[in-house]
C-alpha positions, -999 to +999 in steps of 0.1 A: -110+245-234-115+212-220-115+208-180-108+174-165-111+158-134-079+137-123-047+138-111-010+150-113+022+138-104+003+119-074-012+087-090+007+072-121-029+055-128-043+091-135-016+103-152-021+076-175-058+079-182-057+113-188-035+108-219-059+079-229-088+096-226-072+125-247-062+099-273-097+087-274-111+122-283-085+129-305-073+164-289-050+176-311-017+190-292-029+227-290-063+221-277-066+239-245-067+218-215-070+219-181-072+197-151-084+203-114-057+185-094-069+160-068-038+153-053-043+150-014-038+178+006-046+169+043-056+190+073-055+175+106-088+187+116-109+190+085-140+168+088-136+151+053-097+142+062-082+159+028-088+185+002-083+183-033-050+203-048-069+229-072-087+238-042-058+251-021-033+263-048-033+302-054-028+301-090-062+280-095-086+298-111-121+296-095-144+272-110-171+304-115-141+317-141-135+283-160-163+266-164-182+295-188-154+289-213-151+249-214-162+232-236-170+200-220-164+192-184-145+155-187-149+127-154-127+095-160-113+067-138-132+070-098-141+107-094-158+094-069-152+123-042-183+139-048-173+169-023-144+177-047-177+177-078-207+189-066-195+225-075-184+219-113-219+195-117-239+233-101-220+254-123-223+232-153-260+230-151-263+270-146-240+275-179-249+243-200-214+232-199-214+195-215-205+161-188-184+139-208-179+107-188-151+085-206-143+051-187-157+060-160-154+031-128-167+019-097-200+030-081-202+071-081-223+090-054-237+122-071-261+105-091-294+131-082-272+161-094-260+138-127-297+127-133-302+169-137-276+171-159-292+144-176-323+159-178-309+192-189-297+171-217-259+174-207-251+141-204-263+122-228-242+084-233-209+071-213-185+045-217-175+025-182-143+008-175-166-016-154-196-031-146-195-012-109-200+022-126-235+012-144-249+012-106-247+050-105-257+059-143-288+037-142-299+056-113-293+091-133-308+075-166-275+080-183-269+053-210-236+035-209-216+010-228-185-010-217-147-003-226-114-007-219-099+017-190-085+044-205-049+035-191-046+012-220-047+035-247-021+062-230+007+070-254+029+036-256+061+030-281+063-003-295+073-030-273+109-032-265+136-056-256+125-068-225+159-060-207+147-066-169+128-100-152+100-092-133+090-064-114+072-066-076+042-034-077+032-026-043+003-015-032-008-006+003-037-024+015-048-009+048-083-035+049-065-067+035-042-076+066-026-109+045-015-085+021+014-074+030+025-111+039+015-121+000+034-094-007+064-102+013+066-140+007+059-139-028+095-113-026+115-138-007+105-168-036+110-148-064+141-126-049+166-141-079+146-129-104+129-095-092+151-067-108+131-038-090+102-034-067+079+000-074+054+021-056+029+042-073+026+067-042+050+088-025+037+075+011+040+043+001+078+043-005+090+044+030+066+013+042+080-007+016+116+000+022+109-011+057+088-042+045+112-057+017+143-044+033+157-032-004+159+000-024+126+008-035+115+028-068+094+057-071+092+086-092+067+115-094+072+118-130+050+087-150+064+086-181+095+071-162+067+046-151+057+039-181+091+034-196+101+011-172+070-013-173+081-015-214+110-033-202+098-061-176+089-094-188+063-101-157+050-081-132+034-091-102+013-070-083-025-056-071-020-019-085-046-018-114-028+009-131+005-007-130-014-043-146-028-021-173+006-004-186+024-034-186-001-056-195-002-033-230+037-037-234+036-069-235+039-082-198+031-112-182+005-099-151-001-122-117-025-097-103-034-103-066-073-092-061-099-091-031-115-058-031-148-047-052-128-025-071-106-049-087-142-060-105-127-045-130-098-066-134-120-097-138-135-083-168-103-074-181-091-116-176-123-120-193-118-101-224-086-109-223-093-144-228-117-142-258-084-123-271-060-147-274-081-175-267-074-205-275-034-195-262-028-188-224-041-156-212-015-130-200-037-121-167-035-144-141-058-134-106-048-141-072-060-138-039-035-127-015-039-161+002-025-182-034+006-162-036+021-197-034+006-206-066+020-181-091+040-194-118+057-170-139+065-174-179+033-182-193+031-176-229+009-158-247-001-144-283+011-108-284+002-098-314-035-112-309-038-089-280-022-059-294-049-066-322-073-064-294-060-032-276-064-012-312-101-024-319-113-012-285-094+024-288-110+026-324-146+016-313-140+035-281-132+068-303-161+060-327-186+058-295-173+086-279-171+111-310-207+096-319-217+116-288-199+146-287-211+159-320-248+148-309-238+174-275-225+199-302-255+198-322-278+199-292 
């Protein structure tokens, strides 16, 4: 059994790197999988301010019951809550249950109880989604090399027709106060040609009803996400994990970016780039300040980039499977 840290039917963006990450190991469909849900569950008085699903729901199993029978123990994407970890990285060490860290972003706290797990030689390489994560794995020793997020090699059918225009991805952006003008004015100039505008989170669908003043979509299911960025033409937006699915269909992407996390992002332009280079570059980075200077329909070589996406799941899978039968053998 595999045990993964992510989300369900929360976060589209973990939806979609579970199913990369499974792609990347090459789980066949009858592998036995499970995931510790860390959808938000919030109590009004608890000192952390929320509480991670599989710790509430009373058809969880205990950690003390699964981990003895996983085989690997998989982090991807920003498992950063360390309160929601601490417990699987103790019980891992006490039954030698193998760390598995696959794209793995952004700074992590935890690093003293991954440097044991190091030392107990359960972690032995990762592959990062940025250059934010190495801060963390050079402090537990834990050799890394750089990939693609897994979002980008989810499950995706061939590019369609591109039957809608351009699609507005909000995001809330609680420290960013011109955000939400960006947001607002880039609407009103691109209003003729916006067929839809998305959320990505349940309580972010009744702020931007109010904001935009127009039918907003959501849906708690993200393949119908990930359908519906196959069909857009150009998406504008400053949710990573709405950039990365359409981005892989063949979208044009004006991505608005200010916070450290979107690091990321910039790598992404920059790979990009040596892609298709010397075409235009289908990423184009904003800060919410230059919404005024996004032009949409820049071509780009497709095919180049799709080349691209293929040879980064291939040396990604190589790298990873590298590892795992060097945790096997060990």
């Amino acid at each position: 059994m595999y045990l993964v840290s992510t989300s369900s039917n929360w976060n589209v963006g973990d939806d979609l790197i579970r199913e990369g990450v499974f792609r990347i190991l090459g789980l066949s469909p009858w592998e036995t999988t499970m995931w510790l849900n860390r959808c938000q569950v919030i109590y009004p008085k608890s000192r952390r301010g929320w509480t991670a699903l599989w710790k509430v729901l009373r058809n969880q199993p205990g950690l003390k019951d699964i981990i003895p029978h996983a085989k690997a123990f998989i982090l991807a994407g920003t498992p950063e809550r360390l309160h929601t970890l601490e417990e699987v990285y103790e019980l891992c060490l006490k039954h030698s249950t193998p760390i598995w860290l696959i794209g793995v972003g952004m700074p992590q706290p935890g690093h003293r109880l991954l440097k044991k797990c190091r030392r107990r030689g359960l972690v032995s390489r990762a592959s990062v989604r940025d250059d934010l994560a190495t801060e963390t794995l050079k402090k537990a020793g834990i050799q890394h090399e750089w990939f693609l997020d897994p979002a980008f090699h989810a499950q995706y059918d061939a590019a369609r027709e591109k039957s809608l225009d351009v699609f507005l991805t909000y995001k809330m952006n609680p420290s960013e106060p011109s955000a939400d003008t960006a947001y607002l004015e880039t609407y009103r100039r691109f209003a003729d040609r916006i067929d839809m505008v998305v959320v990505h989170h349940p309580d972010e669908y009744p702020h931007a009803r109010e904001l935009f003043g127009t039918e907003v979509y959501y849906s708690s299911d993200y393949q119908d996400l990930k359908d519906l960025y196959a069909s857009c033409r150009c998406l504008i937006t400053n949710r990573i994990h709405s950039a990365a699915p359409a981005l892989r269909n063949g979208a044009e992407v004006h991505f608005f970016h200010s916070i450290k996390k979107h690091r990321m992002v910039e790598i992404w332009s920059e790979k990009l780039l040596e892609a298709v280079s010397p075409d235009p570059i289908p990423l184009h980075l904003y800060g919410f300040e230059e919404w005024d200077r996004i032009e949409l329909d820049q071509a780009y070589d497709w095919k180049r980039l799709e080349q691209y996406f293929l040879e980064d799941l291939e040396a990604h899978s190589g790298f990873v499977r590298m590892h795992v039968k060097r945790d096997k053998e060990t």
